[in-house]
C-alpha positions in Angstrom: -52.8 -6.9 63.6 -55.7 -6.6 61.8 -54.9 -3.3 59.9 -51.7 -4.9 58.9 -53.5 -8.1 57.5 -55.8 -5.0 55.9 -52.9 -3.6 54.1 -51.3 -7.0 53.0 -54.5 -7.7 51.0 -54.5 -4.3 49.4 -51.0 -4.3 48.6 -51.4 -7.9 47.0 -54.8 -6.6 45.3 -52.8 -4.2 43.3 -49.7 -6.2 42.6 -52.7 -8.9 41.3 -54.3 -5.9 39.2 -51.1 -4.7 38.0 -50.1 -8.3 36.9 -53.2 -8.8 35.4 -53.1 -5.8 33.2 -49.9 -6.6 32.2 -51.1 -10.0 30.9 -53.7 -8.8 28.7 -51.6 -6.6 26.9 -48.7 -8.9 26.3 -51.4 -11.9 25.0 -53.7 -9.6 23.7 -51.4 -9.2 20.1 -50.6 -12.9 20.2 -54.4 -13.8 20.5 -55.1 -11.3 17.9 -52.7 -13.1 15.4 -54.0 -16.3 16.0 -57.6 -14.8 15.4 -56.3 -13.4 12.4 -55.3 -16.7 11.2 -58.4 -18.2 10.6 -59.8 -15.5 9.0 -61.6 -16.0 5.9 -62.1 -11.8 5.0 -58.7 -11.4 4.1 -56.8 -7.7 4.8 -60.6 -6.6 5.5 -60.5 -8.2 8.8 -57.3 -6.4 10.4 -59.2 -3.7 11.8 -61.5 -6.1 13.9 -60.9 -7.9 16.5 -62.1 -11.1 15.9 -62.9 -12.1 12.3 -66.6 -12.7 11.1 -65.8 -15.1 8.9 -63.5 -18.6 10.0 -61.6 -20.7 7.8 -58.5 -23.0 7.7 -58.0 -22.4 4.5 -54.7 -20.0 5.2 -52.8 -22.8 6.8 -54.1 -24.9 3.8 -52.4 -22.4 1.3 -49.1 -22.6 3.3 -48.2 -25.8 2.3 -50.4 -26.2 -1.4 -48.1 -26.3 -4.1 -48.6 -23.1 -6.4 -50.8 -23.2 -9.2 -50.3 -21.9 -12.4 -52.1 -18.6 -12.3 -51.4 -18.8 -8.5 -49.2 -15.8 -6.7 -45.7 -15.9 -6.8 -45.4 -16.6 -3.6 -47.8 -19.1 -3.1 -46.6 -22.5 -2.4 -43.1 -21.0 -0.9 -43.7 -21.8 3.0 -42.3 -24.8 3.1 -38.9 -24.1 1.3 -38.8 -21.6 3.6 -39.0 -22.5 6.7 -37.0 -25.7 5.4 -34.1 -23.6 4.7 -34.9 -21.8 8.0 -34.8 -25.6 9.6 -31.6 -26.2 8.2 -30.0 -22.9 9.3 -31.1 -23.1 12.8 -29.9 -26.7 13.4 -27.1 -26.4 11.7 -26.2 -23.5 13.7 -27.7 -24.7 16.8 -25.4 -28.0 16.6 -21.6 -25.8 15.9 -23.1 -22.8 18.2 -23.6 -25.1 21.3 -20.4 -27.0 20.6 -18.3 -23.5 20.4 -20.1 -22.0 23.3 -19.1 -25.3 25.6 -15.8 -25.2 24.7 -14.8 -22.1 25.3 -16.0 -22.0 28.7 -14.6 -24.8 29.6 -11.8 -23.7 28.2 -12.1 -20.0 30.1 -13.3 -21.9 33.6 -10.3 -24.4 34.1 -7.3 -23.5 32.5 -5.4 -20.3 33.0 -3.2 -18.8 30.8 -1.4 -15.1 30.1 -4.0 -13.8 27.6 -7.0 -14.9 29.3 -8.1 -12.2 31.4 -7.5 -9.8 28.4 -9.2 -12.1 26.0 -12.2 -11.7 28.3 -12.1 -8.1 28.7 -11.7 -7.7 25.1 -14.7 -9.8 24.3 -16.9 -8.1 26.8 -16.0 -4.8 25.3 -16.8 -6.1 21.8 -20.2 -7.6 22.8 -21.7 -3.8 23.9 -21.7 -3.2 19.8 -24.7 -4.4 18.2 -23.5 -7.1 15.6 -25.4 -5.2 12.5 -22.3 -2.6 12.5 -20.4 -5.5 10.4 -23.3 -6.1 8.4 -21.1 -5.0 5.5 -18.1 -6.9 5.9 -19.9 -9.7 6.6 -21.1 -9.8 3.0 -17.9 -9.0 1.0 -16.8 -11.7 2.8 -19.3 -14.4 2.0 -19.4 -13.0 -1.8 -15.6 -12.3 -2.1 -14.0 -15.2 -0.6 -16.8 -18.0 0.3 -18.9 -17.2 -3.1 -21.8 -17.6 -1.0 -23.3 -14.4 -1.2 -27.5 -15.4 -1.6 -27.0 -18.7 0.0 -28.3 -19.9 3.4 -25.4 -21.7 3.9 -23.7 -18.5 4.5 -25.6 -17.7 7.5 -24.5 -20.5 9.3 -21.4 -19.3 8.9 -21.9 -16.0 10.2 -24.3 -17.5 12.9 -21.7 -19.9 14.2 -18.2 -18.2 13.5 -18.5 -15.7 16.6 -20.5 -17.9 18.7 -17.8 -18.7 21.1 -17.9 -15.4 22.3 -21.5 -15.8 24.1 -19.8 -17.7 26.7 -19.7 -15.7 30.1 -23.4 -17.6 31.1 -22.0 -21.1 30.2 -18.6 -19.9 31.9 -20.1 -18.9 34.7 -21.8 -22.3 35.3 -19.1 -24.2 35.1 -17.2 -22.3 37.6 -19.8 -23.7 40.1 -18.9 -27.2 39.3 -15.7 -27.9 41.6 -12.5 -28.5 40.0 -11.9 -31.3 42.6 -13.9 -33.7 40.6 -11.7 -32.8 37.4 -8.6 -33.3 39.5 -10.3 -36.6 41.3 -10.9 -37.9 37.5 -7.3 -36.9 36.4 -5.8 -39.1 39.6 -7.6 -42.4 38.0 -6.4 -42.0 34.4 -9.1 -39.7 33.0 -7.9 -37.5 29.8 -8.9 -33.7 29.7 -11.7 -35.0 26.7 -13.3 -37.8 29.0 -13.6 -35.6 32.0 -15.3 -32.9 29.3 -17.9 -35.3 27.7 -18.4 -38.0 30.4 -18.0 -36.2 33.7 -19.0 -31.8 33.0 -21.6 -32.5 30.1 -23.6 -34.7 32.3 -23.8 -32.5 35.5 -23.8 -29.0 33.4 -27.5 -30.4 31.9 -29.0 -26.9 32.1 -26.7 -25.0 31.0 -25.8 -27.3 27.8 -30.0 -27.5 27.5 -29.9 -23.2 27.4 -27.0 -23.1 25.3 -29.0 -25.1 22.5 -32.1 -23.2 23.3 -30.3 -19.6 22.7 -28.3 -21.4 19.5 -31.3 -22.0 17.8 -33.8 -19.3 18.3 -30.9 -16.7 17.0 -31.0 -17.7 13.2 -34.6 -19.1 13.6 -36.4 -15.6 13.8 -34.4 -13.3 13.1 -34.3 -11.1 9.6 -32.1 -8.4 9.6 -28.8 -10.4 8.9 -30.8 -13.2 6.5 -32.2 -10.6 4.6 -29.2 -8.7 4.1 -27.1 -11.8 3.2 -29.5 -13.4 1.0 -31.0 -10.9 -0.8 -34.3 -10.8 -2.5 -33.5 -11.9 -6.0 -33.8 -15.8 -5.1 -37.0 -16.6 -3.0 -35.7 -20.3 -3.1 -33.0 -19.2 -0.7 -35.1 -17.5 1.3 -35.8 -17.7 5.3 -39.1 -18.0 6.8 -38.3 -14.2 8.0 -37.7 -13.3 5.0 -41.0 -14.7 2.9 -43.2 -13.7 6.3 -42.0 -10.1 5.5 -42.6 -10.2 1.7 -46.0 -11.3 2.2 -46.8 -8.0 4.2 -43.8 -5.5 3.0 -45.3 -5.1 -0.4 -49.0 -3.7 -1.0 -49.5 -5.7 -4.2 -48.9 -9.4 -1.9 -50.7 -7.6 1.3 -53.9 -7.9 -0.3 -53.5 -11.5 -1.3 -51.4 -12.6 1.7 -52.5 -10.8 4.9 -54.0 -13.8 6.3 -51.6 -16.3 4.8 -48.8 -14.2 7.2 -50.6 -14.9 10.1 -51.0 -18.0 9.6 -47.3 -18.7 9.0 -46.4 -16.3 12.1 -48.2 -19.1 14.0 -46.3 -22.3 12.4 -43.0 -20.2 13.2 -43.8 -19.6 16.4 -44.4 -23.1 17.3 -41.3 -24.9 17.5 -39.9 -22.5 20.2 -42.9 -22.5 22.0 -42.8 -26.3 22.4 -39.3 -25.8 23.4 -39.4 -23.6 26.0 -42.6 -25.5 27.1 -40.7 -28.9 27.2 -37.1 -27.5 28.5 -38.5 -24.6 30.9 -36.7 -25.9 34.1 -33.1 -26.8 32.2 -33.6 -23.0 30.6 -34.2 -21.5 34.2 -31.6 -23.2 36.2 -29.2 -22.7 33.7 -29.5 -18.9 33.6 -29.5 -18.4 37.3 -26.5 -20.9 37.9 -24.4 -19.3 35.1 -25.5 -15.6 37.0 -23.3 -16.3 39.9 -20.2 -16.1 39.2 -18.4 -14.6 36.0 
């Protein structure tokens, strides 16, 4: 007995160590950022640790208008992440609406091309979505005119959106058709059993839906900065600028600091929201996981 309680504590004192470890080195970048964001030594501070001078001044620069003999980025966050605002919502709103449809669409009805339509799709979702990187733009510049716009990316953002819909499918499978069937017996249409009878008991799934919807276009660079361009900073996402201020040596020197600072502000939002929405977020991956 006692060599088993013996090996239980040992066992547990390395999955502790191990977890540990693991800890530090995932927060250790993020703590370093932050650090790094209230430095007041500029580019001269990256190769430290923790800065030996402090300051506020970076977040301060964020959001001060630019100056005359300022940079020419200076002054830029807040159109930024603005535009990145509007994206995301935007996005988030048609993304969520698309995604619920579909599923329920693909949970209760069945129809001839269903089963290929889903095979299809799952076949289509092993490519990584840059391969159409190029179509995507003569598209938006050919037919939309939209080329170097934001708007365009909530086009792109939200146009295949319904195809993310095996999690959210696989959630509603778990809610029993009886109740649609129960609803349909006492005069319900299709559309009131959808908004005022699923909605309501799917909660987490809707809440993960608008969770994933949103943190796509909010962070991410490789399709903004390819449909966007460079030429028009005004356009511009916060992934975009956030890169600029670091990609280039002659802004690195200015805007080192100013970066961290605004890879801070970024982060923010999300953080709140997976702080706040945790449970929906966790309940609605593992109750979509069941079935498919």
């Amino acid at each position: 007995m006692s060599s088993l309680k013996a090996r239980r504590i040992v066992s547990n004192s390395i999955i502790y160590i191990l977890l540990i470890v693991l800890s530090i080195i995932w927060l250790a970048p993020i703590v370093w950022l932050v650090l790094q964001s209230f430095s007041g030594e500029g580019i001269a501070s990256r190769a430290r640790f923790y800065p030996k001078e402090w300051t506020i001044d970076n977040y301060r620069l964020l959001f001060t208008p630019a100056s005359e003999n300022g940079g020419p980025l200076d002054g830029m966050f807040p159109t930024w992440f603005l535009n990145t605002l509007i994206v995301a919502l935007c996005t988030c709103i048609i993304s969520t609406l698309f995604v619920l449809f579909t599923s329920y669409a693909l949970s209760r009805f069945r129809f001839k091309a269903r089963g290929i339509f889903m095979k299809v799709n799952l076949v289509l979702g092993m490519f990584p979505g840059f391969l159409s990187m190029i179509i995507m733009y003569w598209v938006m510049k050919e037919i939309f005119h939209l080329q170097g716009n934001y708007w365009s990316l909530v086009i792109l953002y939200s146009a295949g959106s319904g195809a993310g819909f095996y999690i959210s499918k696989g959630f509603f499978d778990t809610i029993a058709k009886s109740i649609d069937e129960a609803a349909m017996i006492d005069g319900a249409t299709r559309n009131q059993i959808f908004w005022n009878i699923i909605l309501p008991l799917a909660k987490p799934i809707v809440v993960y839906t608008i969770l994933t919807s949103f943190m796509s276009p909010w962070g991410d660079y490789i399709t903004s900065s390819y449909i966007i361009g460079l030429q028009n900073p005004d356009n511009w996402t916060v992934a975009i600028g956030l890169y600029q201020m670091i990609s280039n040596n002659e802004y690195i020197m200015e805007y080192y600091t100013q970066y961290a600072a605004g890879a801070i502000c970024i982060a923010i939002p999300t953080t709140l929201l997976f702080i706040f929405l945790q449970k929906y977020y966790v309940s609605g991956v593992t109750g979509g996981a069941v079935k498919g």
